[in-house]
N, C-alpha and C positions, 0 to 999 in steps of 0.2 A: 554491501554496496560501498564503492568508493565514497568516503566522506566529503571527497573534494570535490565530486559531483554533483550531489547533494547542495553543497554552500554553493555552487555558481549558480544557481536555480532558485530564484525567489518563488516562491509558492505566495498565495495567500492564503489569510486564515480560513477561507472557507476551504481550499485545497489542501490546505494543513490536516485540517479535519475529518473528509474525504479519504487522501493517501492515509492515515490512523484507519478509519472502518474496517476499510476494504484490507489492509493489513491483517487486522485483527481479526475479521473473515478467515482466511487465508490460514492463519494460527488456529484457530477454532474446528478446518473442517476436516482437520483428520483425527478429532476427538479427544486430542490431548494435546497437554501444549506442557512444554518443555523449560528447563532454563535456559538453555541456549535460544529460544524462542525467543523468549522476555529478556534478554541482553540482547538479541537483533532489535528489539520493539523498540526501548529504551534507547539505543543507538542511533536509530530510524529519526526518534522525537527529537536529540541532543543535532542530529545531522538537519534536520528542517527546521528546526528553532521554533519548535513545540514551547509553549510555559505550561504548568500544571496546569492553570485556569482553563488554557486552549485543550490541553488532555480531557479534563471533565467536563467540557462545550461535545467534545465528539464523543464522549461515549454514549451521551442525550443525544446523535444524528445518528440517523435511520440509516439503512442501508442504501435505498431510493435515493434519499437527499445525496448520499457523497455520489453514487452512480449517475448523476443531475451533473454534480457538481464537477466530478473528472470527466466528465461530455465535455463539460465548455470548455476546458483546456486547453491548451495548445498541443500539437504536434510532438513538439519538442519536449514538450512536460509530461505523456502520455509515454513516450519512449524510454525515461525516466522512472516512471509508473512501475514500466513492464519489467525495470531491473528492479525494483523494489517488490514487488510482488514476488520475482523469482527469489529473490536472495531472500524472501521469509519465508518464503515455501521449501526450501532447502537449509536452513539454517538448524535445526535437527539432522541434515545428511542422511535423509527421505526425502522424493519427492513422493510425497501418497497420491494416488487415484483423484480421488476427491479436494486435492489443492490444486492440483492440475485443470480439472475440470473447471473448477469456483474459477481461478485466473482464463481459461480459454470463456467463459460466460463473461466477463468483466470485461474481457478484450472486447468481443462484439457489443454490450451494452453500451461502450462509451466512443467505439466507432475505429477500433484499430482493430486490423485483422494479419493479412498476409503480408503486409509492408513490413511489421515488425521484424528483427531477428532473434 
């Protein structure tokens, strides 16, 4: 993802946490995770202004909790979301099956569907 995107977007720290999960998800469902993965991750965190402290808050939230928590979101923040999900889910140069899916389940869970592009 653009980094400069990223910074015009203040998130907060429950959203912080949240966007983390659900990433992490995403890395996780095609059964392996990569280095190239984990330099998108790390990227992701330096891009939202992650501090380690807020990294180990979210590896203790549930998956429930962030899918709670990107609901309340805005609009705007959610479209955001959607380029971050994709750009971890391609950050190996695979989209698999099962990352694909995990992000179209995420889209309906948190209330964006067909509007998105």
């Amino acid at each position: 993802m653009e980094n400069g995107t990223i910074h015009n977007v203040q998130f907060t720290e429950t959203e912080k946490k949240a966007i983390f999960v659900m990433s992490n998800e995403v890395i996780l469902a095609d059964g392996k995770v990569l280095p190239s993965e984990l330099a998108e991750m790390k990227e992701l965190q330096e891009g939202i202004g992650m501090s380690p402290n807020l990294v180990n808050e979210a590896k203790e939230t549930s998956t429930d909790e962030a899918l709670v928590a990107l609901h309340n979101m805005s609009y705007p923040k959610k479209k955001i979301l959607a380029q971050i999900l994709e750009d971890m889910a391609i950050s190996d140069n695979h989209l698999h099956e099962n990352e694909m899916q995990l992000i179209i389940q995420t889209f309906k869970n948190i209330g964006i569907g067909g509007e998105t592009e």
